[in-house]
N, C-alpha and C positions, 0 to 999 in steps of 0.2 A: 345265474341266468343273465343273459345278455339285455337290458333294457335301454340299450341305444342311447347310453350316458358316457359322453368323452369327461374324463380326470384333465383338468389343464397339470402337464407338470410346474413346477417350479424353475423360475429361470436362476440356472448353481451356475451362469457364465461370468467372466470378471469382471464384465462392465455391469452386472447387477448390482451388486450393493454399492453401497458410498465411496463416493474417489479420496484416499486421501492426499492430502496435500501436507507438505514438510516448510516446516518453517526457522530459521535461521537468523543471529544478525553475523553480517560478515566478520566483525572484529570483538574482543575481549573488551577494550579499552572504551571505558564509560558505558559498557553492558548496564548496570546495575541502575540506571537512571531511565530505563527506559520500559514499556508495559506490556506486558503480551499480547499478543491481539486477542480480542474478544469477538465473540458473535453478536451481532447488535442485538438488542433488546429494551423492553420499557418496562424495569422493574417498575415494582409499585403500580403499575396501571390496574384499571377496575375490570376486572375479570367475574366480577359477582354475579352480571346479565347476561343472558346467552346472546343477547343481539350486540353485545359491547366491539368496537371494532377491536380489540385486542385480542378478542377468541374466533374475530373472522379468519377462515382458510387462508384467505389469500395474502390477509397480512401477515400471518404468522407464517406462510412461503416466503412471504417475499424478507422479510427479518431476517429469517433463516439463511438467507442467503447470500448475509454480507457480515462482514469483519470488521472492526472498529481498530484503528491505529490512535493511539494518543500520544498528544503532548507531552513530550520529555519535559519542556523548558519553560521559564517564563519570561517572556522578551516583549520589548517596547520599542520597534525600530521606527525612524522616521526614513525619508528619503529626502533630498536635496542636491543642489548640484553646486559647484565651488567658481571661487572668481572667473574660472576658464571654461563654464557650461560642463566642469567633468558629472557625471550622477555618483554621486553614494551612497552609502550607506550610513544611517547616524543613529547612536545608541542611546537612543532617550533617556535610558532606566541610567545613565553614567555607573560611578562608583556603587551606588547600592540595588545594580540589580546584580540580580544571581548569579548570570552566567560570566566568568571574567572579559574583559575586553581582548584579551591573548587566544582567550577559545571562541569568541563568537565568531571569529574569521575562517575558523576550522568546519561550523557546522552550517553558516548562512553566509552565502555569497549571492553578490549580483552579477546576474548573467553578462555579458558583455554586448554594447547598447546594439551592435550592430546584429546580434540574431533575436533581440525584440521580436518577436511577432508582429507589432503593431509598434508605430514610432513612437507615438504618446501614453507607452505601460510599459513600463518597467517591469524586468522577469527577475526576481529572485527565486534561490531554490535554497530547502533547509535540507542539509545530509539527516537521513534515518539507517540508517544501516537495516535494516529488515531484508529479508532475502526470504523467495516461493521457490519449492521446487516439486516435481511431481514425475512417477513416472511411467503416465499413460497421458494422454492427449490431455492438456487440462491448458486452459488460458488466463490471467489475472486480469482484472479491469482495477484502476486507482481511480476514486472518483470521491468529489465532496461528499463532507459529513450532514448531509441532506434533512435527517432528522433530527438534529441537533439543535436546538433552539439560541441562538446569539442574541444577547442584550442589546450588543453595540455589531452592527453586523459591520463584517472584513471592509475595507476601502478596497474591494476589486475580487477578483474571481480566481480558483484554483484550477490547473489544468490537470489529469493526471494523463493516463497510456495503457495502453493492453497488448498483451506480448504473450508467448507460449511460453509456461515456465519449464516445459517438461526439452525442451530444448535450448530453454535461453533464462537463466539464471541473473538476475544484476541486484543490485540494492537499492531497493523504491529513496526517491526524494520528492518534498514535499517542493511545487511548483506551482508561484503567486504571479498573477499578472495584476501590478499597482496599478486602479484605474484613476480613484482619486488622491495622488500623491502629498494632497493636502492635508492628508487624514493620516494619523501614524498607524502602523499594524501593530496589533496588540495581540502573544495570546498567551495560552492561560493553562499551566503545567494541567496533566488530567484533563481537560476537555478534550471531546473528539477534535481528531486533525483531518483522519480522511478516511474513508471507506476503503474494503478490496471487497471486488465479487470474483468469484472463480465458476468459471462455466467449463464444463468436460463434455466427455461425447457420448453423450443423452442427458436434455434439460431437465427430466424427473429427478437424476440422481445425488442425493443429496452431498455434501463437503463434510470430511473430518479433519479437521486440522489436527496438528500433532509436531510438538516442536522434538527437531530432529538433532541426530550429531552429525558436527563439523568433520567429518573423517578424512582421512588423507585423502580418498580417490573422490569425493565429493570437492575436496579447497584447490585440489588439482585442476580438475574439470571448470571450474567457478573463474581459476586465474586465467584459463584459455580465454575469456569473454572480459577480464578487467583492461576496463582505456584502449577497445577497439572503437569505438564511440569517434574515437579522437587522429584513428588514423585512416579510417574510410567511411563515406558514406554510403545510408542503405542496408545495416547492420542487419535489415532483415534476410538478406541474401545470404547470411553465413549459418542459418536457421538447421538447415540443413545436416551440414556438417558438424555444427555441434551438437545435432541430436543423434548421431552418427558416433559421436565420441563418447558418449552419456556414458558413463561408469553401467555394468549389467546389476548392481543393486544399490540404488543411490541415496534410500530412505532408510536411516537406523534412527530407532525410536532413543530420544535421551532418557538413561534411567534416571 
């Protein structure tokens, strides 16, 4: 008998469930030093109260929907400039920090003074080799480690960027703008370094992260977009084209 009750069906379309997103680092070489991303979170918080903000909805959305990248390294840089006003870089930690002096050149440079943002902050950037990719509409945000509680907080601010990974593939680097250059940067292997959030097309839908393989038709794809950076400006103009080129199945789960 008909009692003028509509069934909602169930939405079985692909943007209903969770977007996953594939994660990568570009290279082999010093892999092992470095941490998978994680979903943020506050172990150990008091979850005992129903009113505790740890078991509030909106925190436990908004956690949910960011990544933690951590510190490979443990580094002591100062900054300074030489007889001739040039800026460099100086390895506090010398001979007994970790990283050798032959590799810190490899993973932290300073940008060069003339694309500064601002005249008086020096930009350096630390290489991460990490790499997002995804393949339905999905965008990445890098942004500070905001929950993170610092003893001694940073001498200046990090910037990060948001880009479409599902067409534009690159490897995140971690980017300092020195404000008090009197102050050395310190940081500290395993602390957070910086946040990613991933937004797709519907904000309900929650992220799966899922670290992927390197395949050939993905390092193929990936090399189309390595040190274009460097030969035109506007990189977001080739958006297009390289989502155009996108391998037709780009995510293979690593066993």
């Amino acid at each position: 008998m008909d009692v003028g009750i509509t069934l909602e069906r169930p939405d079985y379309s692909p943007k209903s469930g969770p977007v996953t997103v594939g994660w990568f680092l570009l290279e082999d070489s010093g892999s092992a030093v470095l941490f998978p991303p994680e979903r943020l979170s506050n172990r150990g918080a008091n979850r005992t109260h129903a009113k505790t903000a740890s078991r509030c909805p909106g925190v436990v959305q908004l956690e949910s929907r960011y990544f933690v990248l951590r510190c490979p390294y443990d580094l002591h840089i100062g900054f300074e400039r030489d007889a001739q006003g040039v800026a460099r870089l100086v390895n506090r930690a010398g001979p007994q920090g970790a990283v050798r002096a032959g590799k810190l050149g490899k993973i932290l440079h300073l940008v060069n003074e003339a694309e500064w943002r601002f005249p008086d902050r020096p930009t350096i950037q630390l290489s991460l080799g990490y790499c997002f990719a995804a393949e339905e509409i999905c965008y990445v945000t890098q942004l500070d480690a905001f929950a993170h509680y610092r003893p001694t907080p940073l001498p200046g601010t990090i910037f990060g960027g948001r880009f479409p990974i599902h067409a534009w593939v690159r490897p995140l680097m971690w980017a300092f703008e020195w404000h008090d250059t009197g102050k050395d940067l310190v940081l500290k292997r395993g602390n957070p370094l910086c946040y990613c959030q991933f937004e797709a097309d519907g904000p309900d839908r929650p992220i799966q992260l899922i670290a992927v393989e390197r395949t050939p038709e993905l390092e193929r794809w990936v090399a189309s977009m390595q040190g274009v950076a460097s030969l035109i400006n506007q990189t977001f103009s080739l958006f297009r084209a390289t989502e155009q080129a996108r391998p037709a199945k780009l995510l293979v789960p690593k066993s």
